[in-house]
C-alpha positions in Angstrom: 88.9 94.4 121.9 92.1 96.4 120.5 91.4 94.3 117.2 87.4 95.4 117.3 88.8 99.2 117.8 91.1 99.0 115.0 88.7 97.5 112.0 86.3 100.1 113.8 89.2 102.9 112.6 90.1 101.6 109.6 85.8 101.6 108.3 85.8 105.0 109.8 89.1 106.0 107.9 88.0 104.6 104.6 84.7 106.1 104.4 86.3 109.4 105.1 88.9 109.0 102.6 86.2 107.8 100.0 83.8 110.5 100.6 86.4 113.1 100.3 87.9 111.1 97.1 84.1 111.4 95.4 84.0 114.6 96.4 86.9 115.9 94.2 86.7 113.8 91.5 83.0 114.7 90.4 84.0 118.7 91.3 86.2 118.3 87.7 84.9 120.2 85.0 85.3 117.1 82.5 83.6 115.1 84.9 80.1 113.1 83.5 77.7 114.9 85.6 79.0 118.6 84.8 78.0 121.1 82.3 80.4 123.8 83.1 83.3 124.5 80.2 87.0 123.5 80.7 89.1 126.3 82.0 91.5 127.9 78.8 94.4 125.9 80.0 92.5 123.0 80.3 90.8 123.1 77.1 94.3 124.5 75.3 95.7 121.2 76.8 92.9 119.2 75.2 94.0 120.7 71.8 97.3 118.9 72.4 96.9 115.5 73.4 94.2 115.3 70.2 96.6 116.9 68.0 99.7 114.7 68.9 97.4 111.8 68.4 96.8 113.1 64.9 100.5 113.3 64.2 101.1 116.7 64.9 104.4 117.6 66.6 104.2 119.5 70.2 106.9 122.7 70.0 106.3 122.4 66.3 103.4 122.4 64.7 101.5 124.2 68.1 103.3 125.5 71.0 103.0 126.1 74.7 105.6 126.3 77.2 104.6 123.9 79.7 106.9 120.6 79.7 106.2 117.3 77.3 104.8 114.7 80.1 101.8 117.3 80.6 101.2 116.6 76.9 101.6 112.7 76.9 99.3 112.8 79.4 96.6 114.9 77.3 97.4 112.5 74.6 97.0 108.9 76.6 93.8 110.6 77.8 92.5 111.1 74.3 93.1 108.0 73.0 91.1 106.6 76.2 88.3 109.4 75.9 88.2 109.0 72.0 85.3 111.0 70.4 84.1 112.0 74.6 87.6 113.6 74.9 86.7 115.1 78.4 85.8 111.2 79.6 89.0 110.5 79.0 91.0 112.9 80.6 88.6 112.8 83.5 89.9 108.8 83.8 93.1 110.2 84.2 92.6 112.7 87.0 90.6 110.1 89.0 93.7 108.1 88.5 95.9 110.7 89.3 93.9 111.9 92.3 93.9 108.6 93.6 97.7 108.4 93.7 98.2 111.8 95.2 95.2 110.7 97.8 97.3 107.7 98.8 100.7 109.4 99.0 99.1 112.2 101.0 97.8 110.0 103.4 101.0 107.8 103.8 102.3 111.1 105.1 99.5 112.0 107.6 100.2 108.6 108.9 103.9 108.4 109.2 103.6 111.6 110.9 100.4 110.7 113.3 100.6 107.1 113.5 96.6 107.2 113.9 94.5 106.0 110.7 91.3 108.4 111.7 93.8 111.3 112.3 95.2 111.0 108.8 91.8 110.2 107.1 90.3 113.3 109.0 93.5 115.8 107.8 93.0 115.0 104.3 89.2 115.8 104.7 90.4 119.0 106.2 92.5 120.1 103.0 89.5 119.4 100.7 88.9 123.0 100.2 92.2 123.7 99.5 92.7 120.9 97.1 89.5 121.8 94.9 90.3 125.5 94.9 93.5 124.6 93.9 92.7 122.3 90.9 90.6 124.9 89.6 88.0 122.3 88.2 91.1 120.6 87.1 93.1 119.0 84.2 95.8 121.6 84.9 99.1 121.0 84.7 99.5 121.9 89.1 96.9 118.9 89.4 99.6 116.6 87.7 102.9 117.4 89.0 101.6 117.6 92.1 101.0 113.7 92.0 104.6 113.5 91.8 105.5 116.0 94.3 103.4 114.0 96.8 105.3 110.7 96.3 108.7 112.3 96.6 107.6 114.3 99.5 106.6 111.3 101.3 110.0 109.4 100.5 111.8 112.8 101.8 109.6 112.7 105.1 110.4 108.8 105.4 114.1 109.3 105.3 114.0 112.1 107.5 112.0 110.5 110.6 113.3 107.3 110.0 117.2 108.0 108.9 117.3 105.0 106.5 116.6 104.9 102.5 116.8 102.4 99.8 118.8 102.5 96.5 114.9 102.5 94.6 113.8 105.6 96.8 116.3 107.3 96.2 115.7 106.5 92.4 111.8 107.2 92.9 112.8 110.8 94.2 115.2 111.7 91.1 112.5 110.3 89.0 109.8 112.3 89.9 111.6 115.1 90.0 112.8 114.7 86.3 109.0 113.8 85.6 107.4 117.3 87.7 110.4 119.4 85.8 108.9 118.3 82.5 105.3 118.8 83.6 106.2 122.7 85.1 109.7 123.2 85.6 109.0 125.9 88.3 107.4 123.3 90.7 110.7 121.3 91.7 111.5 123.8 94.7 110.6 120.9 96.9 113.6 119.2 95.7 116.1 121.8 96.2 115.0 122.3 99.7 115.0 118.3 101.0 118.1 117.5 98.5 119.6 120.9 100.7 118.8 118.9 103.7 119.9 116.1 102.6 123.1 116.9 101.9 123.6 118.7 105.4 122.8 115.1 106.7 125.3 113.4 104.2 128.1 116.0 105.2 127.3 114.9 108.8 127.4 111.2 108.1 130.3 111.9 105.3 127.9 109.9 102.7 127.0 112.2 99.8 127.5 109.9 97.6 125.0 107.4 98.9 121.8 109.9 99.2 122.7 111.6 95.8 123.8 109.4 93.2 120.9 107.7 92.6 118.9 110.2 92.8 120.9 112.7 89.9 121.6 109.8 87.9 117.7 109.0 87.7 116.6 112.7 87.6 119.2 113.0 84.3 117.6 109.6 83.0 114.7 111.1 83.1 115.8 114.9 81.3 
């Protein structure tokens, strides 16, 4: 019976979740079935991924003052695209948006510990997460891929008191990763590596929660 009820919430979880996944994904501007023009950003972003791909140099030969992974992202998404540019880079925000949808829900669940609670939140933030993207390819709909993991690894060390060596590396990477997407989007790293040193003063081991992590994050400058 318990096993019944719990395929029974995992069908109901995954057609929630995939509903709310096609949802987003065909509400992008470079998506197949839309005729509505890229937003400026978007569109200036386009310009740099093609250029780079024709040999031109970002900071160079055009500039803009967003960080260089937006850009290698606009340029593995035109070489995907090719001549349908806009295919390509919507590829890469399906891939993206899957990655954030999973980290997301990770969270909900390690909060909730229910699968229908979790699905059912993230159908609830819908709204917020299309106004957000703005019909998308912007460089918020990126970072925040990466914000999602490491806010998930923060949340998991929290409630759980207990990290890894490669978390701790996965949370300096993505934060040297979402500086050189937008540098202004790293706040939620000063505030959990804040807490985190509180709870390393208490258990007198800085060292262990931070070395990884600034040694990756540097790698990664």
């Amino acid at each position: 019976m318990k096993k019944a009820a719990k395929i029974r919430d995992w069908v109901i979880s995954i057609g929630i979740l995939l509903m709310s996944y096609l949802i987003v994904i065909f509400s992008f501007r470079t998506s197949p079935l839309s005729n509505i023009l890229s937003a400026h950003d978007s569109t200036m972003f386009m310009y740099f991924g093609k250029a780079m791909n024709s040999d031109k140099t970002p900071y160079l030969d055009m500039f803009d003052h967003k960080g260089i992974f937006l850009f290698w992202i606009q340029q593995v998404a035109s070489s995907i695209g090719g001549s349908n540019y806009s295919l390509g880079v919507w590829i890469i925000e399906c891939l993206f948006f899957a990655i954030f949808m999973f980290f997301v829900f990770k969270i909900c669940l390690l909060l909730t510990k229910d699968i229908v609670v979790s699905s059912v939140s993230f159908l609830l933030l819908l709204g917020t997460i299309i106004s957000s993207f703005n019909g998308g390819n912007l460089s918020e709909e990126y970072a925040i891929v990466f914000i999602s993991i490491a806010f998930y690894l923060f949340t998991k060390i929290i409630i759980e008191n207990k990290q890894t060596n490669f978390s701790l590396f996965l949370i300096g990477a993505t934060g040297g990763i979402t500086f050189f997407i937008r540098s202004n989007m790293i706040a939620l790293w000063l505030v959990y590596c804040l807490a985190l040193l509180v709870i390393g003063l208490v258990e007198k081991a800085i060292a262990r929660y931070y070395g990884k992590s600034c040694l990756s994050f540097l790698a990664v400058s």
